[in-house]
N, C-alpha and C positions, 0 to 999 in steps of 0.2 A: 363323571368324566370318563372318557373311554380309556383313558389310563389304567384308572384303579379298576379294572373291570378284564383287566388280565392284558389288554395292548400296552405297546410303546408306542411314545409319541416324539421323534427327535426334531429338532432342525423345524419347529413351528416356528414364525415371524410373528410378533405383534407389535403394538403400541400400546402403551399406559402412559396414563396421564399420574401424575404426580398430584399430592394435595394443593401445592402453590400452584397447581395448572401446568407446571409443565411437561412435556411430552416425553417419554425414550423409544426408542426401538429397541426391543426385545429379542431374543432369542429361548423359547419356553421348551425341556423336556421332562417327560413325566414317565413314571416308571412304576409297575406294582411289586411290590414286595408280597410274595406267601410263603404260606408254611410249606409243613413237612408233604400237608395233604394238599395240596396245589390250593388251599384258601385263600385269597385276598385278606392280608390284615394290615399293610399301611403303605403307603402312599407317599413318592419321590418324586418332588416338585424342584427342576433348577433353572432359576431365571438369571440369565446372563445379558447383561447391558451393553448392547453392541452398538451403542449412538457413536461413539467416539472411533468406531471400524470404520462406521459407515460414513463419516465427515472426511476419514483420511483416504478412503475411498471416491472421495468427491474431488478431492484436491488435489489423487493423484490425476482420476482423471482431466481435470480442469488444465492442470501440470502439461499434459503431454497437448493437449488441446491447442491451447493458448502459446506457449510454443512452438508448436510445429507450423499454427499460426505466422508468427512471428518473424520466425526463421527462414519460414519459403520465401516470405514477399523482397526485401530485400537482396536474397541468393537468386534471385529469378531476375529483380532488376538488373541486378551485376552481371549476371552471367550474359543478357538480352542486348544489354550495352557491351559487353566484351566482345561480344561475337559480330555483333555489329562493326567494330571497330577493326577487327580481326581480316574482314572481309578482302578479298585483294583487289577485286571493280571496285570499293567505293571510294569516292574522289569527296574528303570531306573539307569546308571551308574551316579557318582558322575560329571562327563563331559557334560552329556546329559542333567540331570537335571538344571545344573547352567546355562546353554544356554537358558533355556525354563523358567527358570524366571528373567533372564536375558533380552530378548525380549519381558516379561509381563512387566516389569520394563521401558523399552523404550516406548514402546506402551502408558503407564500409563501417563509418562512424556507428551507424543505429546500430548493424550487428553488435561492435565493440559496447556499446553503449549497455546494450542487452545482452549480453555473458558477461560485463562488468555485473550490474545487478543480480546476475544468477547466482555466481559467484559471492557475492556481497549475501544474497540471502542466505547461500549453504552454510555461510559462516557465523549469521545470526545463531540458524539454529542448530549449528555447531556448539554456542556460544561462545565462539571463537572472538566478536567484537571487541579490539582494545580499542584502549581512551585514554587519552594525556590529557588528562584533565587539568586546568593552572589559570588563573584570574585572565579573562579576555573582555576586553573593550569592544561594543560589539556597535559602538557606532564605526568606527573605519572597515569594518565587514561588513554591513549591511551596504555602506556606501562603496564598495567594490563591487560586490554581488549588481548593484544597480549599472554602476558603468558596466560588467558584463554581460546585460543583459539589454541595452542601449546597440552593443553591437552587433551580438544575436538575432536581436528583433526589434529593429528599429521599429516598425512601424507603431509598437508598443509603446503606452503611456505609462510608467510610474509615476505616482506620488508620494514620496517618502514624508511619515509626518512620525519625529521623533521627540518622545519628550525632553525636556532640557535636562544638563544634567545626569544622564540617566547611568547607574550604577553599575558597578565590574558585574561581571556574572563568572562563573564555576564552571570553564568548559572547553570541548576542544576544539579549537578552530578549525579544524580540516572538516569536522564530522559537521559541525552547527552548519558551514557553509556549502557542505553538501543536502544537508535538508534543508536549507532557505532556498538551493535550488534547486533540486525537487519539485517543491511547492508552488514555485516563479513558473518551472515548466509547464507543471498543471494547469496554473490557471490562465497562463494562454494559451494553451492546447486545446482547453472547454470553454473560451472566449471565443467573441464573433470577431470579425477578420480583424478590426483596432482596438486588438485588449487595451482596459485602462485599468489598472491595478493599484492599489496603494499598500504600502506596506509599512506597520505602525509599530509603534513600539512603546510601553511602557512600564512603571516600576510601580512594585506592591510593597509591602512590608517585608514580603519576604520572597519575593520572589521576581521576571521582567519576563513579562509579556511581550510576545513576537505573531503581529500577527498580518498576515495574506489575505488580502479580499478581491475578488473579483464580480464582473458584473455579468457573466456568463450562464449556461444553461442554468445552475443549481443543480441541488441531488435528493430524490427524495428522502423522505424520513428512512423507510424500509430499507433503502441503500444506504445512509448515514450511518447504520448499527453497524456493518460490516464492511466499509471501506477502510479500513488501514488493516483488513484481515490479508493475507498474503494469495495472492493473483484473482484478487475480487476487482472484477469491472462495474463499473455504473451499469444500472438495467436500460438506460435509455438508448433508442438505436441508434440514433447521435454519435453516442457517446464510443458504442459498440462498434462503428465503424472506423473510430480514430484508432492510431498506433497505439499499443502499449500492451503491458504485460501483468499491469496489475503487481508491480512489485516496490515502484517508488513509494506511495506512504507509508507502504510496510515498513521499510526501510527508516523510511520519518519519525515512524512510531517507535523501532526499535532504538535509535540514537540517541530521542529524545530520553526515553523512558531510562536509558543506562546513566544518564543526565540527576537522574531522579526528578525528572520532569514529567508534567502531561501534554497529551495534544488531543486539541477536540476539533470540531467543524459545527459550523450556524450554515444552514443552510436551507435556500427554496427555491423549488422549480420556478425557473424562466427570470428568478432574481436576484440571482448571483450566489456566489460561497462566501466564506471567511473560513481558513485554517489557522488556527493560535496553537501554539508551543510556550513552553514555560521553559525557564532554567532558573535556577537557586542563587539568589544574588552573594557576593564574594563577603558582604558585612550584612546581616540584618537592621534595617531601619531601628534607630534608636524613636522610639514614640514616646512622648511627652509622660509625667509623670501628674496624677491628677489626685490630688488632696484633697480628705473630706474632714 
């Protein structure tokens, strides 16, 4: 190696593969040690694992992207409608007008909507997230969550199908009801113009299942691995051209997981999702006792 042969080598990049296969990025320098008489006798080898730089280098990037994204489209509607309105010629009808601050009024909300979530994230990984955690009934919340979203979006079909009976769960209502909507938003978001949605629910031994299905684009596998990673967008350009930030399931994930819960996704292109969340039931199922 040109190292041990009396050069420095700093600041080389490489990749290695690992025995289980997988990859790092590297950062290799090498250095020769001699003696008194300028001999080469040993050899400084330092390899530094810069995978996890280079990720958060990724995300700053993605960060200012996908924000700045974000940010313009809305402040540009607002401002386009503002100045419109502003104008001292234009003579507008009682119909024309209510539409154009109608649309500043939306626009208003999405920003609010998006610096609430920013906000919400810096605090994740702050770990700043509390939780009142305390026995919650989660059929009267699910069936709230449904009437809200009746008025939202009417043209939307739910089907609620819950099992009977179904058991306290360990949690905190503000939080559970902000990722059921969430999840509700998503999947009319990545549905065709009359989402039809069902959202179901039932009990394990030790735990209730909540779960969101839709009939909509789907996501690939590749995209599966890292969608609840924080401002990961779907690769499809579908999906690429709808609103968002890439911060709601992070969000999902985060709430649920302080739950001591999981949340996973089923899903396949062109036929439809499923996102399940778990919560920790408030008594464990007593199961039968079986003598031998």
């Amino acid at each position: 190696m040109q190292a041990f042969a009396g050069q420095i080598v700093v600041n080389r990049e490489m990749i290695i593969t690992a025995r289980d296969g997988q990859r790092f990025e590297v950062n290799v320098s090498a250095s020769c040690v001699r003696s008194a008489r300028g001999e080469p006798i040993n050899g400084i080898l330092t390899v530094h694992d810069v995978t996890r730089e280079r990720e958060q280098e990724e995300q700053r990037s993605t960060f200012i992207s996908v924000i700045s994204h974000e940010l313009q489209t809305p402040i540009a509607i607002i401002k386009g409608y503002a100045s419109t309105l502003a104008r001292t010629d234009a003579n507008f009808g009682e119909q024309a007008l209510r539409s154009r601050l109608q649309a500043i009024e939306e626009e208003a909300d999405r920003l609010n909507s998006l610096v609430g979530n920013l906000l919400y994230a810096s605090r994740i990984q702050a770990n700043g997230l509390q939780m009142e955690i305390a026995p919650l009934d989660l059929v009267p919340l699910i069936e709230r969550v449904a009437r809200h979203l009746y008025v939202k979006c009417p043209e939307a079909t739910l089907t609620l199908d819950i099992s009977p009976n179904l058991p306290i769960v360990m949690a905190d209502r503000e939080r559970i009801e902000e990722a059921l909507q969430n999840l509700l938003d998503n999947a009319i978001k990545y549905s065709p113009q009359h989402p039809a949605l069902t959202l179901a629910a039932r009990a394990t031994s030790e735990e209730v299942i909540v779960s969101i299905s839709d009939l909509g684009m789907g996501i690939s596998v590749r995209d599966q691995v890292q969608i609840f990673d924080r401002f990961h967008r779907v690769g499809n350009p579908m999906a690429q051209s709808l609103p968002g930030a890439g911060l709601g399931l992070y969000i999902c994930r985060a709430i649920v997981e302080a739950h001591g819960g999981r949340i996973w996704v089923e899903s396949a292109l062109r036929q439809g999702s499923t996102f399940s969340f778990s919560l920790p039931r408030e008594e464990q199922a007593q199961l039968p006792m079986v003598m031998f």
